[in-house]
C-alpha positions as CSV (number, residue, x, y, z in Angstrom):
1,X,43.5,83.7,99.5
2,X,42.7,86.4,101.8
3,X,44.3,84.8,104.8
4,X,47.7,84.0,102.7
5,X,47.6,87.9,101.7
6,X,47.0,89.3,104.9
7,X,47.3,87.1,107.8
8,X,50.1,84.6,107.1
9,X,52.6,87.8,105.9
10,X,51.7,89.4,109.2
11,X,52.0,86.1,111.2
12,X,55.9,85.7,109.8
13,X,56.5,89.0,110.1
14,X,55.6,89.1,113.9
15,X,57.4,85.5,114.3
16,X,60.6,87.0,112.7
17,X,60.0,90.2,114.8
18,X,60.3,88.1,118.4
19,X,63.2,85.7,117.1
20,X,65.0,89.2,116.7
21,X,64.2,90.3,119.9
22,X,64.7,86.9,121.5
23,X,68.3,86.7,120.1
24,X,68.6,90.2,121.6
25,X,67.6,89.5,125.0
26,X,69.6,86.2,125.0
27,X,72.5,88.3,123.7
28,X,72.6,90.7,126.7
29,X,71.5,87.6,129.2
30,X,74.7,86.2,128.5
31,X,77.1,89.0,128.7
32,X,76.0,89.3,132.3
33,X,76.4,85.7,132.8
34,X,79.6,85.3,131.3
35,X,81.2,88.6,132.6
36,X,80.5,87.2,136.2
37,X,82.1,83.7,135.2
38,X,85.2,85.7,133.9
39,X,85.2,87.8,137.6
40,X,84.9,84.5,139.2
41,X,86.8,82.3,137.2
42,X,89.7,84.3,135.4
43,X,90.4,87.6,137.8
44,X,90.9,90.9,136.6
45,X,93.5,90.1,134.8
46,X,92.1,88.3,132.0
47,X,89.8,91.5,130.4
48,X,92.9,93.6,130.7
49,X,95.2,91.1,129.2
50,X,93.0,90.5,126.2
51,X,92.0,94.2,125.8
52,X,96.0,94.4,124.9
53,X,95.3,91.8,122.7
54,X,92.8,92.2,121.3
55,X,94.6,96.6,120.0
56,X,97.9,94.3,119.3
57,X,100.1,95.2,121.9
58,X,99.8,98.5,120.9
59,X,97.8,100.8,123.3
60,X,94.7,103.0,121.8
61,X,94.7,106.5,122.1
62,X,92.3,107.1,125.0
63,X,89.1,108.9,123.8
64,X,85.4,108.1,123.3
65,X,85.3,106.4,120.5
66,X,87.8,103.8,121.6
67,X,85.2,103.5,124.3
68,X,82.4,102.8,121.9
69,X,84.9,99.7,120.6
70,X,84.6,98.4,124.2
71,X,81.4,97.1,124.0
72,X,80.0,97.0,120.5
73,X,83.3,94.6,119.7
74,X,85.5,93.7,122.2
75,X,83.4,92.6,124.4
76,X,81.8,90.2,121.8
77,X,85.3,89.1,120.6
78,X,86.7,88.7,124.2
79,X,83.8,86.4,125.3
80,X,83.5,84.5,122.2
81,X,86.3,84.6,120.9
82,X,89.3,85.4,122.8
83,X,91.3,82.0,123.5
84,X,93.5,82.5,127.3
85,X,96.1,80.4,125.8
86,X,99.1,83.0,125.8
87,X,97.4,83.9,129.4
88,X,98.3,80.7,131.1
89,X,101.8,81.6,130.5
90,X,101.3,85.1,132.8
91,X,99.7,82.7,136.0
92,X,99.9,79.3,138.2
93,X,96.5,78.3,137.0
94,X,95.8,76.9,133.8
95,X,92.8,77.6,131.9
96,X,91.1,75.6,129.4
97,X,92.2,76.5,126.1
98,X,88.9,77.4,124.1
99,X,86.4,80.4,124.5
100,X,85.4,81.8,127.6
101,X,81.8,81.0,126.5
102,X,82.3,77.5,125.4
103,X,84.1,77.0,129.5
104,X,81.3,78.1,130.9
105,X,79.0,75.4,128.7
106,X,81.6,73.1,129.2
107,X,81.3,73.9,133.0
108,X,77.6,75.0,133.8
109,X,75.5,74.2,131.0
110,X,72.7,72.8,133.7
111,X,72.7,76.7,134.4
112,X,71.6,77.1,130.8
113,X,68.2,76.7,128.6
114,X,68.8,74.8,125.5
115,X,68.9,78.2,123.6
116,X,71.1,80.0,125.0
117,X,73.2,76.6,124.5
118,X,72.5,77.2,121.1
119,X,73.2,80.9,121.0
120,X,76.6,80.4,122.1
121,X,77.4,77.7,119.6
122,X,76.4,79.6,117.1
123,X,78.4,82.7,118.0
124,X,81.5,80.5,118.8
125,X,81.6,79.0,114.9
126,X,81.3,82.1,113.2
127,X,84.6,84.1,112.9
128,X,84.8,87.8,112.2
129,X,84.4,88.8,108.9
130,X,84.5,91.9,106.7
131,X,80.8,92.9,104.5
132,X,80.3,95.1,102.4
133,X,76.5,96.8,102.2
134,X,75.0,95.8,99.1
135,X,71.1,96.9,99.8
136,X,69.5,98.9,103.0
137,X,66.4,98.5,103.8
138,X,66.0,101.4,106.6
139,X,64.7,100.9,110.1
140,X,64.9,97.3,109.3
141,X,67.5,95.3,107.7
142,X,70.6,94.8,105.9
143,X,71.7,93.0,102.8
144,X,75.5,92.3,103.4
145,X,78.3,90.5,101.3
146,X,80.7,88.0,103.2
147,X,84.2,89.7,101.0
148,X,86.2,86.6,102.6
149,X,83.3,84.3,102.9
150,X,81.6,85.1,99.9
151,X,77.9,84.9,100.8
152,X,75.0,87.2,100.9
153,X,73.1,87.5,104.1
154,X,70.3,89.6,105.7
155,X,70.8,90.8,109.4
156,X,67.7,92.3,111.4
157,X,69.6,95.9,112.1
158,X,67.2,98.6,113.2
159,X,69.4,101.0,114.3
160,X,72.7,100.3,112.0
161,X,70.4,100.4,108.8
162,X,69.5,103.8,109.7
163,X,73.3,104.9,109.5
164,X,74.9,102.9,106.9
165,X,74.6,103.0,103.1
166,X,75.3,100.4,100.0
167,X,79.3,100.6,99.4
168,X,80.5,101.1,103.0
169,X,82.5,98.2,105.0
170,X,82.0,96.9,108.1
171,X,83.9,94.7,110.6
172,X,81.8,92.3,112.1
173,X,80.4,88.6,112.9
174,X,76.8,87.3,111.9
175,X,75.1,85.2,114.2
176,X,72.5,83.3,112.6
177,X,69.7,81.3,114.0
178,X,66.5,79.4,112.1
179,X,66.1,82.0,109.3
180,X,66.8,85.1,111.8
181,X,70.7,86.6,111.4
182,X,71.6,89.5,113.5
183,X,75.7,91.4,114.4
184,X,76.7,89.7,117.3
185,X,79.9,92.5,117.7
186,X,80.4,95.0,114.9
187,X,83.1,97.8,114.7
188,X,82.3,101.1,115.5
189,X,83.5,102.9,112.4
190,X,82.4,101.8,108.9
191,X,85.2,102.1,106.2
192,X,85.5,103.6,102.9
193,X,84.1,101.6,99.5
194,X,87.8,101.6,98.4
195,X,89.0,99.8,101.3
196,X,87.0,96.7,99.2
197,X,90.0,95.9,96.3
198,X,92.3,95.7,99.2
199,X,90.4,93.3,100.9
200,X,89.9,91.1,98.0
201,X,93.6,91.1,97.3
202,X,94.0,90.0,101.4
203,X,91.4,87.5,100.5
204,X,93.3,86.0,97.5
205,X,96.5,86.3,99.7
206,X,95.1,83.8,102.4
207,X,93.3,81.4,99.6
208,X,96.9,81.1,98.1
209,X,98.0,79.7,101.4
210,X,94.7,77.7,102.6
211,X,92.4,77.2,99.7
212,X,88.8,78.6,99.6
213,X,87.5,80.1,103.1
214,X,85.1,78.6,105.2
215,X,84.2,80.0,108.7
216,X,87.0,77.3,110.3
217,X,89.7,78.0,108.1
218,X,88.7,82.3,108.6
219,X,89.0,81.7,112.4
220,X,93.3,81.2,111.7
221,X,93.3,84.8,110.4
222,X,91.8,86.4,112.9
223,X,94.6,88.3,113.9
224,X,95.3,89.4,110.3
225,X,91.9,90.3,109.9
226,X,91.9,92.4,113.0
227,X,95.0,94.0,112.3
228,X,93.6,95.4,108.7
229,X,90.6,96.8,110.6
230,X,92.9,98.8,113.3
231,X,94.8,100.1,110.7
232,X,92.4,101.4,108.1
233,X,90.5,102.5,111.5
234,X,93.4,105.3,112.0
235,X,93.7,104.9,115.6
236,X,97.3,103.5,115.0
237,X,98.1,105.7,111.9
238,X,97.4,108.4,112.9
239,X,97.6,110.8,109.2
240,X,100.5,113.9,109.4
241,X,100.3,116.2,106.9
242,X,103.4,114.8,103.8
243,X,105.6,116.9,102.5
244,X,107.5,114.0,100.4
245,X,105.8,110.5,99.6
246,X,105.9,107.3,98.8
247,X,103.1,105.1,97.1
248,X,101.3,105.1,100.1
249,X,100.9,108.5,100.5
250,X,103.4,108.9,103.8
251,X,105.8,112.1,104.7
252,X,109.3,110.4,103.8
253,X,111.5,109.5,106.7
254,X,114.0,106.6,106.2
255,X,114.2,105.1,109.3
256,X,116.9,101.8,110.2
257,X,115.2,100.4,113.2
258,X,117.8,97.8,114.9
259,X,116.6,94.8,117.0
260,X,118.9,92.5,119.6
261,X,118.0,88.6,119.4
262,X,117.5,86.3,122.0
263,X,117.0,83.6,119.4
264,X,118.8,82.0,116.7
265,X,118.9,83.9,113.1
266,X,116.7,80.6,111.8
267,X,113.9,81.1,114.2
268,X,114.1,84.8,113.5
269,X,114.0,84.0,109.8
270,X,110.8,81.1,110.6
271,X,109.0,83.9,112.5
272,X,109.3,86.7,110.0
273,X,109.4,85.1,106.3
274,X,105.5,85.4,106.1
275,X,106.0,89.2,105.7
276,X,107.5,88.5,101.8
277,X,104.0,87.6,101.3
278,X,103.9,84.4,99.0
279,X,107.8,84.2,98.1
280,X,108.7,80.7,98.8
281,X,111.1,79.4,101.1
282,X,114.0,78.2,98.7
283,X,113.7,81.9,96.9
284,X,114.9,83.6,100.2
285,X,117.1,81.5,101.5
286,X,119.4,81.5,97.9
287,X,121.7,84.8,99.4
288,X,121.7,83.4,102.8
289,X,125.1,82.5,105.0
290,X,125.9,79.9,107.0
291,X,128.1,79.3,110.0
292,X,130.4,76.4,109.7
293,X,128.0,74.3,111.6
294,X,125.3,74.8,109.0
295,X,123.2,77.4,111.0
296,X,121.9,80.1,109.3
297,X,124.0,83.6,110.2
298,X,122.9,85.6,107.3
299,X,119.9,87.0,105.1
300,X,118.0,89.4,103.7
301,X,114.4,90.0,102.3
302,X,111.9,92.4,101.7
303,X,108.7,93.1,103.6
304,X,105.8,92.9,101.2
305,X,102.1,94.2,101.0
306,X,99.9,92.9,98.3
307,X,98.7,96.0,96.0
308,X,99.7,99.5,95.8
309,X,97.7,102.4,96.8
310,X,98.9,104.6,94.3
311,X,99.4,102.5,91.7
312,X,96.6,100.4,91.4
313,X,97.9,97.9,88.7
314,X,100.8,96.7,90.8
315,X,100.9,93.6,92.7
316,X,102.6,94.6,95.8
317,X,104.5,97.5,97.4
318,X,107.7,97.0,98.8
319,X,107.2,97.9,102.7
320,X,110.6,97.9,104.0
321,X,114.1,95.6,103.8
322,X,115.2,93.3,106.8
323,X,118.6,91.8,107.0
324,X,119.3,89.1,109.8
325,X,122.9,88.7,111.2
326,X,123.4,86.0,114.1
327,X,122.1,87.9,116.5
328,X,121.0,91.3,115.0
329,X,118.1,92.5,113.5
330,X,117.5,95.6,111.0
331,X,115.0,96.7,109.0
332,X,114.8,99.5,106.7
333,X,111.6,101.9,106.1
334,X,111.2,104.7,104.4
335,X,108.1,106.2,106.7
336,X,106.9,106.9,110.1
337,X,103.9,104.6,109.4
338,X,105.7,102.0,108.2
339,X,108.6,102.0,111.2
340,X,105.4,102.3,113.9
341,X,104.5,98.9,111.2
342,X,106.9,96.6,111.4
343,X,107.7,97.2,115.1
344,X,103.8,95.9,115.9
345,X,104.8,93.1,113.8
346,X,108.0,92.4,114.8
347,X,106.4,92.4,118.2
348,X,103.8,89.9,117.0
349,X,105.7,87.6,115.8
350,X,109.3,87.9,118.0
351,X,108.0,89.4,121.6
352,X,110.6,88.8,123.9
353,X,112.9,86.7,121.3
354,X,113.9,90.9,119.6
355,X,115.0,93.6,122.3
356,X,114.4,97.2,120.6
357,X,117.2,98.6,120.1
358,X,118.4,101.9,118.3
359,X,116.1,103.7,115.7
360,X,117.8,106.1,113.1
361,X,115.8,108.4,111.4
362,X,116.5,110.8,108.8
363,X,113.7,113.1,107.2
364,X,113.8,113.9,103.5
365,X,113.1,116.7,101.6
366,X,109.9,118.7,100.3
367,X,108.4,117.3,97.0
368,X,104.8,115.8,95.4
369,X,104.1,112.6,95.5
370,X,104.9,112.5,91.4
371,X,107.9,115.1,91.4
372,X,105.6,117.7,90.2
373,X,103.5,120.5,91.4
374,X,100.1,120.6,90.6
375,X,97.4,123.9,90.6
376,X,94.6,123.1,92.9
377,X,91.5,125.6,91.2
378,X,93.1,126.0,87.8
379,X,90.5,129.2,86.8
380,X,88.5,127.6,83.2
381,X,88.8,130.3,81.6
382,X,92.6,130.8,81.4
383,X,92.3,127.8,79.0
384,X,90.8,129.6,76.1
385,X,92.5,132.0,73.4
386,X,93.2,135.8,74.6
387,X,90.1,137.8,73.5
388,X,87.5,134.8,74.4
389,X,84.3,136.2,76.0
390,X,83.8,134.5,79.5
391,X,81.2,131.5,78.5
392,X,78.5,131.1,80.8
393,X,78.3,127.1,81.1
394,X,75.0,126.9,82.9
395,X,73.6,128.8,79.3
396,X,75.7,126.7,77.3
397,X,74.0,123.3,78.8
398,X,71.0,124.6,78.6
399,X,70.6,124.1,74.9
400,X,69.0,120.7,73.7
401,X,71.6,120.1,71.0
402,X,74.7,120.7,73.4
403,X,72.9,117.8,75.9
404,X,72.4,115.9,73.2
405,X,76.0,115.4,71.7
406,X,77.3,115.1,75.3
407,X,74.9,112.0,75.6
408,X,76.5,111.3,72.4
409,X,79.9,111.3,73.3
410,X,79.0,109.6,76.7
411,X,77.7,106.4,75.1
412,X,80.3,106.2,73.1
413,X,83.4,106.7,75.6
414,X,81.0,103.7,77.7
415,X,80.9,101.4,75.2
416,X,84.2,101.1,74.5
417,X,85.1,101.6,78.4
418,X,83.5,97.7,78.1
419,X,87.2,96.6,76.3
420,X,89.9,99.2,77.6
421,X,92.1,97.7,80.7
422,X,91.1,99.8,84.2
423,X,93.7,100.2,87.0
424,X,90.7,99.6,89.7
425,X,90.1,96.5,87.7
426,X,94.3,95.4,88.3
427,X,94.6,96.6,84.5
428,X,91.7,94.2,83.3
429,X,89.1,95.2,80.9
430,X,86.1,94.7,82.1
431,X,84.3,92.7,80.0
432,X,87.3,89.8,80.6
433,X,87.1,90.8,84.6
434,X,83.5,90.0,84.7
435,X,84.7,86.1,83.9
436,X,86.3,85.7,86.9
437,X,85.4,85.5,90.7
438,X,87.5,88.8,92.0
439,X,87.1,90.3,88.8
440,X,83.2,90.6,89.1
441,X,83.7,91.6,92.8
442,X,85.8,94.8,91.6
443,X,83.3,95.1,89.1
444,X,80.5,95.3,91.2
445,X,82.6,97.8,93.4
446,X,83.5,100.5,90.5
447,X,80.0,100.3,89.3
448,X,78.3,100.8,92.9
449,X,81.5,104.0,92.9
450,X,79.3,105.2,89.6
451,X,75.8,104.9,91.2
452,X,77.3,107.2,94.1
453,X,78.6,109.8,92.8
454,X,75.7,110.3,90.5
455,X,72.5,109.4,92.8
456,X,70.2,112.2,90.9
457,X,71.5,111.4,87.3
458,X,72.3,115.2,86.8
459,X,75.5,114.6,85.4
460,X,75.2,113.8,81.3
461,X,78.5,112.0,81.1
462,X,77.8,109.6,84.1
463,X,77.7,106.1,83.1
464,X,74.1,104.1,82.4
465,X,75.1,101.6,85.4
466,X,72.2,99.7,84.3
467,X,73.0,99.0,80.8
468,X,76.6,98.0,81.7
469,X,75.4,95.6,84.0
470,X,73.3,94.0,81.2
471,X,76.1,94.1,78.5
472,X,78.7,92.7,81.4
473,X,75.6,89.8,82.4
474,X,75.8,91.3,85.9
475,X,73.1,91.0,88.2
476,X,71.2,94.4,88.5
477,X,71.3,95.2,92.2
478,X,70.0,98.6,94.1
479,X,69.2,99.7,97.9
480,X,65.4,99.2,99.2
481,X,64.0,102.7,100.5
């Protein structure tokens, strides 16, 4: 008994200890190794063709951080990730199609011990992913949830666990080997706890079209999954200060951004229709025009995101509106952000096949977001009835009876929270959202929004996140200190 107490916890705790350290050191022995291959192997050429792709075709702004995503994720993603396949098209030689890692196996594993074989397998199966922090244990671990994935899993983080806390979201892959997990790349910059509904929506988007994920089916959106991170990251939108809006919060300017073909309207249509989301094939082809041969000449559709920033409760926002005639493309926005947008994407999906052509844009007027104008520090006191003494609310919550019937009220406004639709909760009470999949997700997101904005429990009308839980059957959750 004494042994099992003291000895065998400290045994596995120093085994777990040098499987960290070993997957570290095999980590950093095999970015040397591979770097050299790539030198060797693919030329110069190669880092700087998938450091293009890796941004998008769309150059980062050159500061430090951008150098931090250098090696804490490209250089993970470009070794085992990055596939040369568009590459071959730039040279003479051709290059096998699959990882730079899994080439060098393929090609030197007598070079290799039989774990580093394994390392690189391991890293190779396991696509990028987005997790959100569910508990921290600090200078030790993580607890992380697999949004896309959905699975729970416990990285060996020193450092990371000193700087991240339960709510935020991070970019990143899990490598996992014998009962040891540790971030084999991970984005720089964490992102906000509300980025999480949007990601479940993106989720549900690509389960519409593939079924539920596994790590094979998350490699195909890789780019999609990329291109959410660089964009929530701000280096590509960059925020100017709106004077008029539109649901996402943009200055207004109504932009017609014209395109030249070097394709035929059908393969224009094929390459773009994904951007209306879900809206099958037959539905956007029943305005289209034909040429007397039966080619395609004409049609129009919208560009769609899924969900709304503003308005919570909506499906999707309408991004934009292309038209395709013969040999002509336009497309109509209504911000800066979304004309810098669909240009990436139209580049994407089109490169050389669309020839930039003319942009017109045309700014719009001042005016809020809702049409109205709204007073930032509205003084209390201007509230009450002329004569009113100034109240002195520290005094007045001081009194027993006044805490009491805020409790009062409090309870009562939570319990019957439990059966009034929420617009985080896509306008679903939630007691019915905690029946469902994404509904408990969002659930477990507003309720973690709750725990941290009141950390002390100072404020009287905060929720009892606790007793919630319980009356929605949640699991009760919390970070390790």
């Amino acid at each position: 008994k004494k042994y099992k107490k003291c000895c065998l916890l400290t045994a596995s705790s120093v085994s777990h200890d040098f499987m960290r350290r070993k997957l570290r050191k095999t980590e950093a022995d095999l970015a040397k190794i591979l770097q050299n291959y790539v030198d060797e192997r693919y030329g110069l050429d190669a880092m700087a063709y998938a450091w293009d792709e890796f941004w998008l075709g769309d150059p980062p702004p050159k500061d430090e951080d951008v150098n931090i995503d250098l090696g804490t994720i490209f250089a993970p993603w470009f070794l085992y990730r990055w596939v040369p396949d568009s590459f071959n098209e730039m040279g003479s030689e051709n290059f096998p199609e699959i990882t730079i890692a899994e080439a060098y196996v393929k090609e030197n594993q007598h070079q290799l011990d039989s774990f580093q074989c394994q390392f690189i397998h391991a890293s190779c199966s396991q696509p990028f992913s987005f997790f959100a922090v569910m508990e921290v244990e600090a200078k030790k671990s993580i607890l992380l949830s697999d949004i896309f994935l959905s699975r729970e899993i416990r990285v060996d983080e020193e450092l990371l666990s000193t700087i991240v806390t339960p709510g935020m979201i991070i970019f990143a892959r899990v490598v996992t080997m014998g009962d040891t997990s540790i971030l084999t790349g991970c984005a720089p910059i964490a992102m906000p706890v509300n980025c999480h509904n949007m990601l479940i929506d993106l989720r549900d988007s690509f389960e519409s079209e593939s079924g539920r994920l596994n790590p094979a089916l998350l490699w195909a959106y890789d780019l999609d999954l990329r291109d959410f991170y660089l964009d929530e990251r701000g280096f590509r939108n960059p925020q100017m200060p709106p004077v008029m809006y539109n649901t996402d919060n943009e200055a207004m300017e109504v932009s017609e951004i014209r395109y030249r073909l070097n394709c035929s309207a059908e393969d224009a249509f094929t390459a773009l229709k994904s951007l209306s989301l879900n809206v099958k094939d037959d539905e956007l082809l029943a305005q289209a025009m034909y040429n007397k041969n039966g080619d395609l000449a004409n049609i129009e559709f919208p560009w769609l995101k899924k969900g709304n920033k503003l308005n919570s409760g909506w499906d999707n926002t309408v991004m934009g509106h292309i038209e395709i005639v013969r040999n002509e493309l336009k497309i109509n926005v209504n911000s800066h952000e979304r004309a810098e947008a669909i240009q990436r994407k139209i580049t994407r999906r089109l490169g050389k096949r669309a020839v930039l052509g003319n942009i017109d844009r045309q700014s719009a007027d001042p005016i809020s977001v809702d049409g109205g104008q709204f007073q930032k520090n509205m003084d209390f006191h201007s509230a009450l009835p002329a004569g009113t003494p100034p109240i002195d609310l520290d005094d007045l919550m001081s009194h027993p009876e006044v805490n009491a019937q805020i409790k009062e009220m409090a309870n009562a406004h939570w319990r019957d929270w439990l059966d009034i639709p929420i617009p985080a909760l896509k306008n679903i009470a939630p007691r019915e959202a905690a029946k469902t999949r994404a509904g408990r997700e969002r659930l477990e997101l507003l309720l973690l929004d709750f725990e941290n904005k009141d950390p002390q429990g100072v404020n009287l009308f905060a929720p009892d996140v606790a007793s919630l839980r319980k009356a929605l059957g949640l699991q009760s959750q919390g970070a390790i200190e």
